[in-house]
Backbone as a ProteinNet text record, in pm:
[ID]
protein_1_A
[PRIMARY]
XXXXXXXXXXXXXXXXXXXXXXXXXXXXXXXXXXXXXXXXXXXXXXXXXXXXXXXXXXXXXXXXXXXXXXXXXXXXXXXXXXXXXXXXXXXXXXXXXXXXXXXXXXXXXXXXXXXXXX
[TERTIARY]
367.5	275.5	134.9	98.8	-85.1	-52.7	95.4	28.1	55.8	111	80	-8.7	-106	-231	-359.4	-308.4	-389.4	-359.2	-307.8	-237.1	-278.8	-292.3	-378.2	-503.1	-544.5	-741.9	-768.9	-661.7	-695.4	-691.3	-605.8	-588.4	-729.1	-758.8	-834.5	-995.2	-1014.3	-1114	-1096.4	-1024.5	-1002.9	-1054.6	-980	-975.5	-1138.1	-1203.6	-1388.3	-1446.3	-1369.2	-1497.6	-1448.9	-1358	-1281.5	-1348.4	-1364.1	-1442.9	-1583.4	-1652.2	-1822.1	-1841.1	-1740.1	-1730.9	-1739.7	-1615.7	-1643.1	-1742.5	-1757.4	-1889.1	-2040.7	-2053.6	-2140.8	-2135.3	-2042.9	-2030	-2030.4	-2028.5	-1996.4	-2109.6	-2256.3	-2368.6	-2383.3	-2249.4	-2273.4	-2180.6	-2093.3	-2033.9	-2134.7	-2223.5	-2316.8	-2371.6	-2401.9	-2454.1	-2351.6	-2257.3	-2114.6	-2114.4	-2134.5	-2138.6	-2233.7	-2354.9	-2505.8	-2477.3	-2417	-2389.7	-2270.7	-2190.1	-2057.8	-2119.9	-2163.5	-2294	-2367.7	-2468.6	-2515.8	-2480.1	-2414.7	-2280	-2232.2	-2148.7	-2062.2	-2106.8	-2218.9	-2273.8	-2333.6	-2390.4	-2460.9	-2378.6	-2296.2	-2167.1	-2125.1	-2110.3	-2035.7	-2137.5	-2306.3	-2394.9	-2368.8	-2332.3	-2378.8	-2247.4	-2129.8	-2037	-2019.5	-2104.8	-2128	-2232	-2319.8	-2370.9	-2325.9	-2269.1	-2178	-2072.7	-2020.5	-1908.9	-1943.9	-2013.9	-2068.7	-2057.8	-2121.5	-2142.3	-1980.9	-1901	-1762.1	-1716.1	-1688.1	-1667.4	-1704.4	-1815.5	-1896.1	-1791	-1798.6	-1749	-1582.2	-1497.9	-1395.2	-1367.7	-1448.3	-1460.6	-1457.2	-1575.1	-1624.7	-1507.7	-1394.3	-1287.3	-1301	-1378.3	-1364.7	-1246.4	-1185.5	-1068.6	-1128.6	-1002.4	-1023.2	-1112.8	-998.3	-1029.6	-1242.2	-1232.9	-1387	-1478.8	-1449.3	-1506.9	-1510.8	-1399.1	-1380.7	-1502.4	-1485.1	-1557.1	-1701.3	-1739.1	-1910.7	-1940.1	-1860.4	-1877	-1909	-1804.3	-1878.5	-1965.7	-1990.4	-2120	-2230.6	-2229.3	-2328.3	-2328.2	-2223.6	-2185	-2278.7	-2245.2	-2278.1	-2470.4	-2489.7	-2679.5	-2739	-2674.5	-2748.8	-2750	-2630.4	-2624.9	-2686.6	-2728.8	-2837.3	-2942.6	-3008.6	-3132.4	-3188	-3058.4	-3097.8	-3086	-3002.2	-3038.6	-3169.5	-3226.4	-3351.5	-3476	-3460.7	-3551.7	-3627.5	-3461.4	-3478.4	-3539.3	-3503.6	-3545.5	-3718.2	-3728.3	-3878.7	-3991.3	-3901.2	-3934.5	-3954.5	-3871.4	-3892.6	-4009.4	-4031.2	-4125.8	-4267.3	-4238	-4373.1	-4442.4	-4342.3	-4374.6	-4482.9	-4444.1	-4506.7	-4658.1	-4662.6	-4759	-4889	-4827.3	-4907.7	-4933.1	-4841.9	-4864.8	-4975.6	-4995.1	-5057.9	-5220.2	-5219.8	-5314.7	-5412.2	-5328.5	-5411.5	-5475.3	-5367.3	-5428.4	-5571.5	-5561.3	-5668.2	-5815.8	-5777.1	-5868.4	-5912.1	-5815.6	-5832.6	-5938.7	-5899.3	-6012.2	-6103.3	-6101.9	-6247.3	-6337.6	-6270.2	-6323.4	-6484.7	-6457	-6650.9	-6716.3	-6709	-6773	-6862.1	-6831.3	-6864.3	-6980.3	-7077.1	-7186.5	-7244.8	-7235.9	-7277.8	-7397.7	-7528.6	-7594.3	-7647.3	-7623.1	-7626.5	-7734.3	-7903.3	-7962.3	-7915.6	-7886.3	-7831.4	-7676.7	-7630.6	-7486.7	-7524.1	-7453.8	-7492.7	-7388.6
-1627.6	-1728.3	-1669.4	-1602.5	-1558.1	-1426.6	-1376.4	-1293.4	-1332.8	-1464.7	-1569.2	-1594	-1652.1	-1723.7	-1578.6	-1481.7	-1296	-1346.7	-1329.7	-1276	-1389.6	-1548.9	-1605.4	-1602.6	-1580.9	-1565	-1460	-1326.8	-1227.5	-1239.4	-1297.1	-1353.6	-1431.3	-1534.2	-1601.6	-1529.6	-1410.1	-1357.9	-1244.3	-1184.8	-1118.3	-1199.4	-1327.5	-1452.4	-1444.3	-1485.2	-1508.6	-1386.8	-1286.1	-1151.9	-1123.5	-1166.4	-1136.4	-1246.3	-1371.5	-1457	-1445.2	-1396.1	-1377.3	-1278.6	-1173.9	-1035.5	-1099.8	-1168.7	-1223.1	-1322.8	-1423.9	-1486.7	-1442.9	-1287.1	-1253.1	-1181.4	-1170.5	-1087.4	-1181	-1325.7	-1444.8	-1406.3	-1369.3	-1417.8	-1338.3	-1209.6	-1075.2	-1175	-1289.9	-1357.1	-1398.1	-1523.2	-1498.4	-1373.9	-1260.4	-1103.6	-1076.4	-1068.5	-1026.6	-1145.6	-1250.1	-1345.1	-1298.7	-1271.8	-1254.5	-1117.9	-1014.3	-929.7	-882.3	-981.6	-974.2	-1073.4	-1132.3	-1228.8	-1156.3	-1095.6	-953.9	-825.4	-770.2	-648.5	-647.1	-757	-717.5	-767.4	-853.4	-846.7	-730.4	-641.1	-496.7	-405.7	-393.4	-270.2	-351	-477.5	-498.6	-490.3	-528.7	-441.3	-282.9	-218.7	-47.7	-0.6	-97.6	-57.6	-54.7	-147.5	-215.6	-46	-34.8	31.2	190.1	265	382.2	326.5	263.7	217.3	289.4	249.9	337.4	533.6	532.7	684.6	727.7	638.5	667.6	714.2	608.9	576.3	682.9	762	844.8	964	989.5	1120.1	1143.2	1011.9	1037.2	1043.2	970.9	976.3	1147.5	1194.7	1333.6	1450.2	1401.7	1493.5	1586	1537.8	1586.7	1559	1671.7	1598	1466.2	1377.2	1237.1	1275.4	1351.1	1345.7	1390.3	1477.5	1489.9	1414.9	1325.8	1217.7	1093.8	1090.1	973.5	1044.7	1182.9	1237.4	1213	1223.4	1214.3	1062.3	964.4	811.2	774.7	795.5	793.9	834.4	985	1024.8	965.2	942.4	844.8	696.1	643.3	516.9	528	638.1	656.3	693.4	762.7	776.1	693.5	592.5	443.5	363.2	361.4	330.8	385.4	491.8	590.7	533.3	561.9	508.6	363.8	275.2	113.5	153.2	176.4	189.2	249	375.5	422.6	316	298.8	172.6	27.1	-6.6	-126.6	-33	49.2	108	126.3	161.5	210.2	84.7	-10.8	-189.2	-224.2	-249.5	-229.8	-189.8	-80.7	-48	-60.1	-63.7	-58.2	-231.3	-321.5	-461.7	-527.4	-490.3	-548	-470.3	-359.5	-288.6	-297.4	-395	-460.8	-567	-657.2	-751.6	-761.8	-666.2	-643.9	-602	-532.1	-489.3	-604.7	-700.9	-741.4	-909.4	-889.7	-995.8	-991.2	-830.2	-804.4	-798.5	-747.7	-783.4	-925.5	-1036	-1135.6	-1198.8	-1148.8	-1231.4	-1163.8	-1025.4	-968	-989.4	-1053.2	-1061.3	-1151.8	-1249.7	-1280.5	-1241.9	-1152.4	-1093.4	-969.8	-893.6	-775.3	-841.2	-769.7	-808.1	-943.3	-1067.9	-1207.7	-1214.7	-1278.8	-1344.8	-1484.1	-1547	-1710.1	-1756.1	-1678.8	-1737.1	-1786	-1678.3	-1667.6	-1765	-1779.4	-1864.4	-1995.6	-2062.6	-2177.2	-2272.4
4165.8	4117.6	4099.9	4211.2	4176.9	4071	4033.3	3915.7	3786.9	3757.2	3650.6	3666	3778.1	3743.2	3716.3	3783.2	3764.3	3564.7	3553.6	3433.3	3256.2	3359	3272.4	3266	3370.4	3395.2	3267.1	3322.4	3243.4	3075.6	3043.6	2906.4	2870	2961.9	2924.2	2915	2920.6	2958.7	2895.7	2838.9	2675.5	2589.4	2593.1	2430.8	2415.9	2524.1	2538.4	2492.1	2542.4	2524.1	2353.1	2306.3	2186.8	2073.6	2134.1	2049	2024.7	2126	2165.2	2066.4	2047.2	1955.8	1833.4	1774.4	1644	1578.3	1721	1673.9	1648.6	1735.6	1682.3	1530.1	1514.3	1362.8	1240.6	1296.7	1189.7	1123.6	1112.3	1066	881	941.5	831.3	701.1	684.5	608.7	479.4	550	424.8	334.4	421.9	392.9	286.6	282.8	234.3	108.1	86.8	21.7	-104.6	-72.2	-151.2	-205.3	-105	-192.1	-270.9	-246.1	-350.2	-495.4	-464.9	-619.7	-669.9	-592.9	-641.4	-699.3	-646.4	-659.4	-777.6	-757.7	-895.9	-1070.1	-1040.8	-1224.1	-1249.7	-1136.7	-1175.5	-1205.3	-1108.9	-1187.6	-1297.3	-1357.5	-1509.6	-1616.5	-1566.9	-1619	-1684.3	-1554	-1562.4	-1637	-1599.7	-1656.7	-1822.5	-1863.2	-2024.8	-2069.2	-1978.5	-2047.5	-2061.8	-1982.4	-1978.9	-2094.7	-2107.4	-2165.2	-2337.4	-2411	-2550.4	-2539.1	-2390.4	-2423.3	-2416.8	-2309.2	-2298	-2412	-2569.7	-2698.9	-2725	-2764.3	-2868.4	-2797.1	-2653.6	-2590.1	-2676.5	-2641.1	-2681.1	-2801.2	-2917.2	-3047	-3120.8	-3052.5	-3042.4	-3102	-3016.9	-2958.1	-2847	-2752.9	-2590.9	-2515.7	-2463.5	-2355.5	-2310.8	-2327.7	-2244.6	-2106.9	-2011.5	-1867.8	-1858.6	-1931.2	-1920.1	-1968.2	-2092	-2115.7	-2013.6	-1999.7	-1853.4	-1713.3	-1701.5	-1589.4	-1624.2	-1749.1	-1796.3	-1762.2	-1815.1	-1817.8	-1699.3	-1607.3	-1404.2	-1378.7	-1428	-1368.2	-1427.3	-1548.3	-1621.9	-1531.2	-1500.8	-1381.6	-1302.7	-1223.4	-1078.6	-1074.1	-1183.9	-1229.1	-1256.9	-1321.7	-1331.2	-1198.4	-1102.7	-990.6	-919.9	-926	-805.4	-845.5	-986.9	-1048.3	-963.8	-975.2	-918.2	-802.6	-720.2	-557.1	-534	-570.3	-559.4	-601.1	-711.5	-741.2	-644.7	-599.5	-538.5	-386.5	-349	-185.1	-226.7	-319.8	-325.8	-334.5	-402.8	-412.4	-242.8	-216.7	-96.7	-5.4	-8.8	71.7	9.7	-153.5	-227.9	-227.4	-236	-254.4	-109.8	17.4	136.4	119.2	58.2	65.7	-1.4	-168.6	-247.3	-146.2	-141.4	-56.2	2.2	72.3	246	169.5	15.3	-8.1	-71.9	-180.8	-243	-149.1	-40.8	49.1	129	150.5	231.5	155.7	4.3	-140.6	-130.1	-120.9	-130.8	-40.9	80.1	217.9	215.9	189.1	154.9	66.1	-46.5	-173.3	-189	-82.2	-82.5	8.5	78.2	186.3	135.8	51.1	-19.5	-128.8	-121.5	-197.3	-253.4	-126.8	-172.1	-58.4	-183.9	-91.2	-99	6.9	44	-6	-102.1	-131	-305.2	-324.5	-491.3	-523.1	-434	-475.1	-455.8	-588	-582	-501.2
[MASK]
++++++++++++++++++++++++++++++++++++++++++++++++++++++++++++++++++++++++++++++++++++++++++++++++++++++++++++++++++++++

């Protein structure tokens, strides 16, 4: 009997540490959501646009396989291009931010005087 009741505690105390695990991971669902909405109109974007040079390559008379190999890498450079972009957004946007705010509150402090303003 006490190693049925050993044996359910223990169960029951997996299930908790097993749920606490997944409930903390619930939050990445939305994350996964925004960027599957996001995600995939940009690759059918990048894909539209490689897609011509694809045409011209194979038109050309280039082996397929190397035309197909140029088209990815053309893929994958437009995809680097936007990942780089948006990272540099990133760090560049808080920075305007931060700058033209501080422009802002400074902006009547710098050369006003209280007899001349009306």
């Amino acid at each position: 009997m006490w190693a049925l009741i050993q044996s359910l505690v223990t169960k029951w105390a997996l299930f908790r540490v097993l749920l606490k695990t997944l409930g903390s991971l619930a939050w990445l669902i939305p994350v996964a959501f925004v960027l599957k909405f996001v995600g995939l109109p940009v690759l059918a974007v990048l894909a539209i646009l490689a897609l011509p040079v694809f045409i011209i390559l194979a038109l050309v008379g280039l082996p397929i396989m190397f035309a197909f190999v140029a088209g990815v890498l053309l893929l994958v450079g437009f995809f680097a291009l936007l990942s780089f972009g948006i990272a540099i957004l990133k760090i560049a946007i808080p920075i305007a931010i931060i700058y033209f705010l501080f422009k802002w509150w400074t902006n009547g402090k710098k050369g006003s005087d209280p007899a001349t303003d009306a």
